[in-house]
C-alpha positions in Angstrom: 120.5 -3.0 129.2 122.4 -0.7 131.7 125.6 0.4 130.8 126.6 0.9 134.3 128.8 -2.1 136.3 126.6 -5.0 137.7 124.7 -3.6 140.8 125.5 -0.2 140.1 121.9 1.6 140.5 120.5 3.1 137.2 119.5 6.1 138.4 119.7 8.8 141.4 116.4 7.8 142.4 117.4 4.3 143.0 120.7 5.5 145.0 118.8 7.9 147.3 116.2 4.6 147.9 118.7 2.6 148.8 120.3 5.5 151.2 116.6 5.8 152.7 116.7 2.2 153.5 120.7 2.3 155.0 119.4 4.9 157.3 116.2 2.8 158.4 118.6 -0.2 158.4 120.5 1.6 161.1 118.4 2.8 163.5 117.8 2.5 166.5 121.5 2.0 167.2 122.8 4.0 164.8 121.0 7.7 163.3 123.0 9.3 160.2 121.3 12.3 158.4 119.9 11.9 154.4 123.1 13.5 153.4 125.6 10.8 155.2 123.3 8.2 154.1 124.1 9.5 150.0 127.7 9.7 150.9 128.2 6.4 152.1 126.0 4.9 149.5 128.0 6.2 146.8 131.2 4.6 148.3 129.6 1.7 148.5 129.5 1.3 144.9 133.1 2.5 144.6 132.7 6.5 144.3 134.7 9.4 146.4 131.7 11.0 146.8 127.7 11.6 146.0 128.9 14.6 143.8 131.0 12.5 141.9 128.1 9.9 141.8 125.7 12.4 140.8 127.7 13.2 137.9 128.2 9.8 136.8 123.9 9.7 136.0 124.4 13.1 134.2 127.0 11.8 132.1 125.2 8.4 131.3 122.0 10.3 130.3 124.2 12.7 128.0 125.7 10.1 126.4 122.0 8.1 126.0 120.3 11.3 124.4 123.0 11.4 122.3 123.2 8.1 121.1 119.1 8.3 120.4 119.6 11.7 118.6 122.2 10.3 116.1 120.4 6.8 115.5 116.9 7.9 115.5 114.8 10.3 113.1 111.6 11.1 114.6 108.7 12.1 112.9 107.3 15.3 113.1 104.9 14.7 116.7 101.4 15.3 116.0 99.9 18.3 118.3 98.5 17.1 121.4 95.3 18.4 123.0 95.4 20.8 125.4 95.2 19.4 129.1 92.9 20.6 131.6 95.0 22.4 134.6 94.6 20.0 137.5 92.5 21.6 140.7 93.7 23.6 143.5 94.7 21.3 146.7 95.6 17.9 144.1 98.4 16.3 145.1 100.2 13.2 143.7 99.2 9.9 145.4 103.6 9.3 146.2 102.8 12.8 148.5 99.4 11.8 149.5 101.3 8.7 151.1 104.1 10.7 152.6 101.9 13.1 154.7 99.7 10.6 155.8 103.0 8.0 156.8 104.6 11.8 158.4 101.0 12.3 160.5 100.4 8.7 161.7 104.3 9.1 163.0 104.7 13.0 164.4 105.7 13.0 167.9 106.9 16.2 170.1 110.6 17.0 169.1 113.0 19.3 170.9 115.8 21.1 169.8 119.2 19.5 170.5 122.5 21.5 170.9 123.4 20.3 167.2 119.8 20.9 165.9 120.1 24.7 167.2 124.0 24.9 165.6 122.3 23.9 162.0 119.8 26.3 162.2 122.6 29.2 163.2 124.0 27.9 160.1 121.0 28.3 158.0 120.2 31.7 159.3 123.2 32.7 158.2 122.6 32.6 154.7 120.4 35.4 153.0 119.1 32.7 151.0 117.9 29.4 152.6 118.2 26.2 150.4 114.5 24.5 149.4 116.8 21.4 150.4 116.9 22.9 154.0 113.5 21.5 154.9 114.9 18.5 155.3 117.9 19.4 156.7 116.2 20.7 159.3 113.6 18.4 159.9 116.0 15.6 160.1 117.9 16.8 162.5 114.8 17.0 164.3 113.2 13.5 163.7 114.4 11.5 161.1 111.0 11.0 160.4 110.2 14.0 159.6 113.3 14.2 157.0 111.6 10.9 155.4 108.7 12.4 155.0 110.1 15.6 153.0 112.4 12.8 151.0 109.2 10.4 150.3 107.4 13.2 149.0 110.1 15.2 147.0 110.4 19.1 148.5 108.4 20.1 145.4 105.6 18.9 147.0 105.7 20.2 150.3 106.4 23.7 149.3 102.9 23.4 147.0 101.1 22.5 149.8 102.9 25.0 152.3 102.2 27.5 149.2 105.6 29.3 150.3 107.1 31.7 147.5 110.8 30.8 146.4 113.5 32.3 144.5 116.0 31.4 141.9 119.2 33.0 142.9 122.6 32.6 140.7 125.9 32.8 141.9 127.9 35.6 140.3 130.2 34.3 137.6 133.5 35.3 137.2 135.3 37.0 133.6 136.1 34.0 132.2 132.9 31.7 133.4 130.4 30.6 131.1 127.6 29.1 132.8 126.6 30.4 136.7 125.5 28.0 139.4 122.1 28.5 140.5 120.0 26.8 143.1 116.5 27.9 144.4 115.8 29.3 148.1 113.8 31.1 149.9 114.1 34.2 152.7 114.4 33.4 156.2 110.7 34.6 157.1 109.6 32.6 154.5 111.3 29.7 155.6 109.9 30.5 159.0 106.2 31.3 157.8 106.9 27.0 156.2 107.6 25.9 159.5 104.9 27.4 161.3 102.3 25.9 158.7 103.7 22.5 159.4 104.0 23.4 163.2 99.8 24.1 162.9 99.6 20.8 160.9 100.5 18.8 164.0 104.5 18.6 163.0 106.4 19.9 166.4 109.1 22.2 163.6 109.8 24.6 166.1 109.7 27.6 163.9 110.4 29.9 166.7 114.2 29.0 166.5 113.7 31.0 162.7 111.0 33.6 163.1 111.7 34.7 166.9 114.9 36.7 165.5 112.7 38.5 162.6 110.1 39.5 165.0 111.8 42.7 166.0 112.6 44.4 162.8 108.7 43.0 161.5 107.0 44.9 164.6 109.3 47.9 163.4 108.5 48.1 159.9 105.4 50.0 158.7 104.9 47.1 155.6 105.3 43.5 156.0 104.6 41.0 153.5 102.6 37.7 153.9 105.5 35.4 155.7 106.4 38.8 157.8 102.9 38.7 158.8 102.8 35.0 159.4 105.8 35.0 161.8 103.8 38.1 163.5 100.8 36.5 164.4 102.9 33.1 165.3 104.4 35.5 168.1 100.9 36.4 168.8 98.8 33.6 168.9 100.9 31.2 171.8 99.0 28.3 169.4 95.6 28.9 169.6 94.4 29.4 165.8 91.9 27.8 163.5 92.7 26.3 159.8 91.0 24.0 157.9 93.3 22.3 155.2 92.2 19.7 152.6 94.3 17.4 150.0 93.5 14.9 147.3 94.0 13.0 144.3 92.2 14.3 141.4 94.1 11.7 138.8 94.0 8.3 140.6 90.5 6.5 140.4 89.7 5.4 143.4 86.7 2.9 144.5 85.8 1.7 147.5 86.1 4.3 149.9 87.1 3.8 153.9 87.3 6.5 156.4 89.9 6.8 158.9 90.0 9.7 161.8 92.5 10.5 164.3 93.7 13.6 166.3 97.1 14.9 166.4 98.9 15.8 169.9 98.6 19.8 169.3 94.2 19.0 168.9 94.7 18.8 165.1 92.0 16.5 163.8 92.8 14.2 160.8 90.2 12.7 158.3 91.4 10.1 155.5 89.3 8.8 152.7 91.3 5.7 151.3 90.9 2.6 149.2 89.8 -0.7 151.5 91.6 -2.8 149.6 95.3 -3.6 150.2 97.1 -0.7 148.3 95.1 2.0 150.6 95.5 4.2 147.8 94.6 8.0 149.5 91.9 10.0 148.2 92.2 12.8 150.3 93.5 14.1 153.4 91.8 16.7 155.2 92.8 18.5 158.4 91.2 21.4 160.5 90.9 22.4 164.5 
């Protein structure tokens, strides 16, 4: 039973479905970012804010594991096997669904006064928030930011294969716990938008690496995502890349093939299920 009021949602994953489906409610009239869409979910159901929300779920789920830990004596659990690592390029069939939804919808974006404002913003951070992707991309297409919010940013930064960074905020003499959130540098950030940008996504990663590409033609070492914004600079878009995706958990029968190419010449192949919960098997793409 929940122990929240009636039509209160019983997780955070619930309230941010519910603000997905406000925002698509919305449009076209009306278009409010992920975060405004949290905010005004949460005072729907009678909060000041998403952070006060937010801490209403962790406070349920500490009192819940506490409750279980006092009623319940568990057994000793009996050693389970050891799993076999899942292969390179597997993604979860929630992702799978999310990048093939994001392709079938990409479209040329441009960068609006407010989108270039944001990205100032960002830059001026020596650390850029994982959560920035779809910052970004939102204020881009809100498509785009669906597609980063369907999937979970977890998964697109395994299949951008970008390197982060857990960075803590320096406590003060009398703290006892330090706020930490994970990030990554600018040319990283940057190097993420370009691989996007060469999936057929118009990111504009220019607006991130152009800046860097100074100091990178300067230095005498640059590391992978330095080396990535250098050859975006470079290149003007013509490049080659073969990417592939799939499912290696999900059984899958029945197999239908579905091709299409994206507006930057990007061509698309999708093995899916024929029947009616298309269920993805992979996802490849290459030009």
């Amino acid at each position: 039973m929940s122990q929240f009021t009636p039509g209160f949602p019983e997780n955070p994953d619930i309230a941010k479905a519910q603000a997905k489906r406000l925002r698509t409610a919305l449009k076209p009239d009306h278009k409010i970012g992920h975060s405004q869409s949290l905010e005004l979910i949460a005072r729907l159901h009678g909060e000041q804010s998403w952070g006060r929300m937010n801490s209403v779920f962790s406070a349920a789920d500490t009192l819940s594991t506490s409750i279980q830990n006092t009623t319940v004596t568990p057994s000793a659990p009996a050693p389970r096997p050891k799993e076999a690592p899942l292969p390179e390029g597997h993604l979860e069939q929630r992702a799978m669904q999310a990048l093939y939804q994001g392709l079938k919808k990409a479209r040329p974006t441009s960068v609006s006064a407010k989108a270039r404002t944001k990205a100032k913003e960002l830059a001026r951070d020596e650390i850029i928030s994982t959560q920035s992707f779809e910052t970004w991309l939102d204020q881009l297409d809100v498509n785009l930011g669906g597609m980063v919010f369907d999937m979970h940013v977890d998964n697109l930064i395994k299949i951008l294969d970008v390197k982060t960074l857990s960075r803590y905020q320096r406590p003060r003499v009398r703290d006892k716990s330090a706020y930490a959130f994970s990030g990554m540098r600018m040319a990283d950030f940057a190097a993420a938008l370009i691989k996007l940008d060469r999936f057929g996504f118009d990111t504009h990663p220019e607006v991130f690496a152009e800046p860097l590409l100074e100091g990178i033609k300067k230095s005498r070492y640059i590391d992978e995502a330095e080396l990535t914004c250098l050859w975006y600079g470079r290149e003007q878009k013509k490049f080659s890349f073969h990417e592939s995706f799939f499912d290696a958990v999900t059984d899958i029968q029945d197999l239908v093939r579905e091709d299409f190419v994206m507006k930057n010449g990007t061509k698309v192949s999708v093995e899916c299920e024929a029947g009616d919960l298309r269920l993805i098997h992979r996802i490849t793409l290459h030009r």
